[in-house]
C-alpha positions in Angstrom: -47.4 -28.0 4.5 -48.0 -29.8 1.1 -46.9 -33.2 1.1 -45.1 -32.6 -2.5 -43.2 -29.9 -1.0 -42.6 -31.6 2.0 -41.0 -35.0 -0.3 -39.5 -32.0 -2.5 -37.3 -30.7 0.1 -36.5 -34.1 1.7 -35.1 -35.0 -1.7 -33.0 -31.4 -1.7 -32.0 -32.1 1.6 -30.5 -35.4 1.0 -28.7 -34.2 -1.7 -27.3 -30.9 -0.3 -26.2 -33.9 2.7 -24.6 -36.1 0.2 -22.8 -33.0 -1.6 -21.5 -31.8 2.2 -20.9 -35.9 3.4 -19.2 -36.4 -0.3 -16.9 -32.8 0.1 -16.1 -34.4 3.7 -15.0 -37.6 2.6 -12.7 -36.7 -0.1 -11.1 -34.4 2.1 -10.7 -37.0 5.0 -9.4 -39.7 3.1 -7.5 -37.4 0.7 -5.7 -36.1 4.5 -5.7 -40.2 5.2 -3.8 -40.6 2.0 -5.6 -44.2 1.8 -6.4 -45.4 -2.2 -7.5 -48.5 -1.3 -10.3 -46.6 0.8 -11.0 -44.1 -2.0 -11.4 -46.8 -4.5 -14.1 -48.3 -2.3 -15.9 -45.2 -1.2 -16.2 -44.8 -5.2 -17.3 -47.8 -5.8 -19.9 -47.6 -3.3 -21.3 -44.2 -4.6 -21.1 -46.0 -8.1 -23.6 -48.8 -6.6 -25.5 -46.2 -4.4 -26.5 -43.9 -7.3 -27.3 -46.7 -9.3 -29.5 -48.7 -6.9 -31.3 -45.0 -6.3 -32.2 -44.7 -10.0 -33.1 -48.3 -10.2 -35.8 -48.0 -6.9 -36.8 -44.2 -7.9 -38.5 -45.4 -11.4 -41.9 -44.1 -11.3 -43.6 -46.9 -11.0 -42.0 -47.7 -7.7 -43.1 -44.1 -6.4 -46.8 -44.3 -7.7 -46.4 -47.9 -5.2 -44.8 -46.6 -2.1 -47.6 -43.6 -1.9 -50.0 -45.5 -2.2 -51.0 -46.3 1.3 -50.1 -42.9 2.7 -52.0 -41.0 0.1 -55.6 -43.7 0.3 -55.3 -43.2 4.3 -55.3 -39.5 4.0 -58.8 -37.9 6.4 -60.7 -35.4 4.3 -60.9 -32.0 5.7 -62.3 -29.2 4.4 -60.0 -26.7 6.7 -56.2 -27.0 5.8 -53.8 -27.8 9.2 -53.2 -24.8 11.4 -49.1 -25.7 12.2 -46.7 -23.6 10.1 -45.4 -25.4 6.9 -41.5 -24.6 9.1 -42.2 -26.4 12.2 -43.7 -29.6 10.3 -41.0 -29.5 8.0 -38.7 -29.1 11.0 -39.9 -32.0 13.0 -40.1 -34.3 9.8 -36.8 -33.8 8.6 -34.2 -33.1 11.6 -33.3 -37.2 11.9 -31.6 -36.0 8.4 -29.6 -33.2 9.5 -28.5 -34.8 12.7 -27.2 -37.9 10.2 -25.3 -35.3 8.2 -23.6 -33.1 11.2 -22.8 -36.8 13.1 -21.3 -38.7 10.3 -19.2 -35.4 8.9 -18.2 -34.9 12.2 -17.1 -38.6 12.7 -14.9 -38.1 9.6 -12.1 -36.3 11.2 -11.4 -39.6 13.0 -13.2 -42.1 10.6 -13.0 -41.1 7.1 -14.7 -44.1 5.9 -18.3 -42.9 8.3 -19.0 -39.8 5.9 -17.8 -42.0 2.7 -20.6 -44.6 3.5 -23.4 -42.2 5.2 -22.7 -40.2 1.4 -23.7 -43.6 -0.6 -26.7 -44.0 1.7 -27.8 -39.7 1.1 -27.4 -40.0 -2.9 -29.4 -43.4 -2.4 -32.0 -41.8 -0.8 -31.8 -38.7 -2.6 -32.3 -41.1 -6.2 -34.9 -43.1 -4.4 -37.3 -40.5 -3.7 -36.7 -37.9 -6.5 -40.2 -39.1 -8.4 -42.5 -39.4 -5.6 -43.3 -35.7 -5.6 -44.3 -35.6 -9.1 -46.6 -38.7 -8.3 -48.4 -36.8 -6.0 -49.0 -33.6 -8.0 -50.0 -36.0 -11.0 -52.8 -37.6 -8.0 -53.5 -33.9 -7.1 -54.4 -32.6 -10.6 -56.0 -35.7 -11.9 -58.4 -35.4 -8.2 -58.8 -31.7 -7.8 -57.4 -31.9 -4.2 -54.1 -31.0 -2.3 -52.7 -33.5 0.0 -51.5 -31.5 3.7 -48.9 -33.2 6.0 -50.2 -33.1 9.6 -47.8 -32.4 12.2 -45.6 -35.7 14.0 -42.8 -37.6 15.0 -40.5 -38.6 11.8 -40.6 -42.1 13.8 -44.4 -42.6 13.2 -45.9 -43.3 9.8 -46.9 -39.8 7.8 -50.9 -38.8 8.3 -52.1 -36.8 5.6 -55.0 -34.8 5.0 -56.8 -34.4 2.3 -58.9 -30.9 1.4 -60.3 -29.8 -1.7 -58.0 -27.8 -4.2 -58.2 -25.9 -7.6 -60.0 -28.5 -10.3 -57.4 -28.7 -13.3 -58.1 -29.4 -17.1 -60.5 -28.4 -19.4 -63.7 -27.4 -17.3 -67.1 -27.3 -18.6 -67.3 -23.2 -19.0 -70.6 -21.3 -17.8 -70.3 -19.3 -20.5 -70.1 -19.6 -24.1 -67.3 -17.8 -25.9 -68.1 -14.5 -27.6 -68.5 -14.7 -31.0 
């Protein structure tokens, strides 16, 4: 699996979990009937979606790849695990988070109004980092490959050649 599709479908993930968490919480503390705890859930998303703009600038992205991306091995073959199953074991810590705190908001509606704030945070947070590493991958001529592992170890990447982008040198000179 691509690592740009791999941080493009984390970032889709946390936001389909933050629409589902947010849907959750209104309806728990709209059954609640609690204003003082909808004010604050608000609030929170207010802060959450602005702190996730603030640390998804660019900038920030370009420096929180940088160690994953100069670690990456350079293969020539691309990895032999389906892009599914890496995607699968990367990402379930997400889904579990999402099915645990909407499920806790039947009894706690405040759990799925925080774990909401923390999803669009993340979601904000991460929204550049896949456009970082296409920029990388175009500017390079290579593809960067996620290699199989536990979403509680540090992501190793693997570098292999790709298509060269930009104005190559042609073999041939146009026809007149």
């Amino acid at each position: 699996m691509q690592y740009k599709d791999l941080l493009r479908g984390t970032v889709l993930l946390a936001a389909a979990e933050a629409t589902g968490l947010g849907a959750i919480s209104g309806l728990a503390i709209n059954q609640a009937a609690d204003d003082v705890l909808a004010a604050l859930a608000l609030g929170w998303w207010v802060i959450a979606i602005a702190s996730g703009l603030y640390l998804g600038r660019p900038d920030r992205a370009a420096a929180a790849l940088r160690d994953p991306l100069a670690s990456a091995k350079t293969s020539t073959t691309l990895p032999s695990e389906s892009p599914a199953s890496i995607a699968l074991a990367r990402l379930w810590p997400i889904g579990i988070f999402a099915v645990v705190a909407g499920g806790l908001g039947a009894v706690l509606p405040q759990v799925p109004a925080i774990a909401t704030g923390m999803a669009l945070l993340f979601a904000l947070a991460w929204r550049k980092r896949d456009a970082a590493v296409a920029a990388i991958e175009d500017r390079d001529g290579v593809c960067f490959y996620v290699e199989k592992g536990s979403p509680f170890e540090p992501i190793k990447l693997i570098r292999s050649p790709g298509l060269m982008r930009g104005d190559a040198p042609s073999v041939h000179p146009p026809p007149p």
